[in-house]
FILODREN-44631 format. One record per residue (C-alpha): x negated, y negated, z negated. Coordinates in steps of 0.5 Angstrom, whole numbers, plus 2048, in hexadecimal, padded with zeros to 3 digits. Example, Ala and Ser with C-alpha at 12.3 -4.5 7.8 and 13.67 -1.06 7.14 Angstrom:
% residues 2
7E78097F0 7E58027F2 
//
This chain:
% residues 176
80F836813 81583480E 81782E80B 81382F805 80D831807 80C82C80C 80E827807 80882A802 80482B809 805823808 804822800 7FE825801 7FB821807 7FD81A804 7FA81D7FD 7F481F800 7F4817803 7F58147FC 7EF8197F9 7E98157FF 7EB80F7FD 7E780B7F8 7E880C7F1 7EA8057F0 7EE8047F6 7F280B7F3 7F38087EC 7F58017F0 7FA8047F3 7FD8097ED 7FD8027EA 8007FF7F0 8068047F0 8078047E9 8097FD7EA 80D7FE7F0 8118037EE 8118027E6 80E8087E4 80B8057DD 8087FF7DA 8037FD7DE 8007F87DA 8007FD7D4 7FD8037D9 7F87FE7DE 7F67F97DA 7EF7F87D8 7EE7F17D7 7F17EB7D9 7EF7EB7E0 7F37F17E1 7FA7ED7DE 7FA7E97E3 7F97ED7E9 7FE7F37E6 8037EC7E4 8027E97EB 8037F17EF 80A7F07EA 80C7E97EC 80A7EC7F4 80E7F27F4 8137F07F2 8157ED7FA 8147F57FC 81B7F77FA 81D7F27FF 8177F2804 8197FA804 8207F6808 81D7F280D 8197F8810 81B7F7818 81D7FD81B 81C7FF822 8187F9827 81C7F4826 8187ED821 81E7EB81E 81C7E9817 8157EC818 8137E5815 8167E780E 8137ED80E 80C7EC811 80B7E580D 80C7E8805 8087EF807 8037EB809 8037E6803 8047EC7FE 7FE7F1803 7FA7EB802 7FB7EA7FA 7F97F27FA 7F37F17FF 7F17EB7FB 7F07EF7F4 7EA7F47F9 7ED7FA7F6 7EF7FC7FD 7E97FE802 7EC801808 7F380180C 7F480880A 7F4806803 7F8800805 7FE804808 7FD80A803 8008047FE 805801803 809807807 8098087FE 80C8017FC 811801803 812807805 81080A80D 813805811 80E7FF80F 80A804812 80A800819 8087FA815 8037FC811 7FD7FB816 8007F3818 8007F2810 7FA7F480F 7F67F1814 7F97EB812 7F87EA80B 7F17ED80D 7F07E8810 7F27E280B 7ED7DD809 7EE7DF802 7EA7E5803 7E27E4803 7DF7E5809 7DC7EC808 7E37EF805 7E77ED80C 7E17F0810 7E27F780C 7E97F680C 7EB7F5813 7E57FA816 7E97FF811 7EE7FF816 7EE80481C 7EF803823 7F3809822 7F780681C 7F87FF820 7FB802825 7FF808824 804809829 80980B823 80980E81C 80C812817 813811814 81281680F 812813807 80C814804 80C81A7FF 8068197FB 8078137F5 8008137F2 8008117EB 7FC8117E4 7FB8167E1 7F78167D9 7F181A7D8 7F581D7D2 7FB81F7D6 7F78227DB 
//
């Protein structure tokens, strides 16, 4: 199989991912990536009331540290500097977690691999459990949440290094 098949083969596989997610969860993370990658005026596309402004500006302030948090990645098996990371990708998972638009860790690391690329990927179930597990999550959301996490997930020997392919993003009903 060649380069570009396999890179459509993979497209394909992580539309299908993006596709069984809930419909707000999907719209979560277009809104998500639009900020991260300042793909539009998300106060323009995504707000609806006042509610909406303040998550969309809070998700502003918070991923403006990915840029740098993209940096502090640690490579290899080595925990140098993994305080620096693991300390802002829990405070900004557990910003997200807290907005309950996010049901599962597959939709969770779906959005993360996308804001941080492939190598956070090793991190993601830490993070994830982590902010899960944080007071500021009501009770029935952290049990949801951290039995969302498969064992297999929790426990991968290693993963992927390839970049995500697939950057969903909103489409309006008169383009489409």
């Amino acid at each position: 199989m060649g380069h570009e098949s396999k890179t459509f083969s993979l497209t394909i596989a992580e539309m299908r991912e993006f596709a069984g997610f809930a419909e707000y969860e999907q719209e979560f993370i277009e809104r998500s990536l639009d900020i991260a990658l300042g793909r539009c005026d998300a106060f323009k596309t995504w707000s609806v009331c006042p509610e909406d402004k303040r998550a969309i500006r809070g998700q502003y302030l918070a991923y403006r540290e990915l840029k740098h948090l993209r940096t502090l990645i640690p490579e290899g098996e080595s925990f140098d500097g993994v305080e620096s990371l693991m300390g802002t990708l829990l405070r900004i998972s557990a910003q997200d977690l807290a907005m309950e638009r996010l049901d599962s860790f597959s939709a969770y690391r779906f959005l993360y691999e996308r804001l941080l690329g492939a190598a956070v990927r090793p991190f993601l179930p830490a993070a994830f459990c982590a902010a899960a597990a944080l007071p500021q999550i009501r009770p029935e959301r952290r049990r949801m949440l951290l039995q969302s996490l498969s064992e297999a997930a929790a426990t991968a020997p290693a993963w992927s290094s390839k970049e995500p392919a697939f950057y969903p993003e909103k489409i309006e009903a008169e383009a489409a």
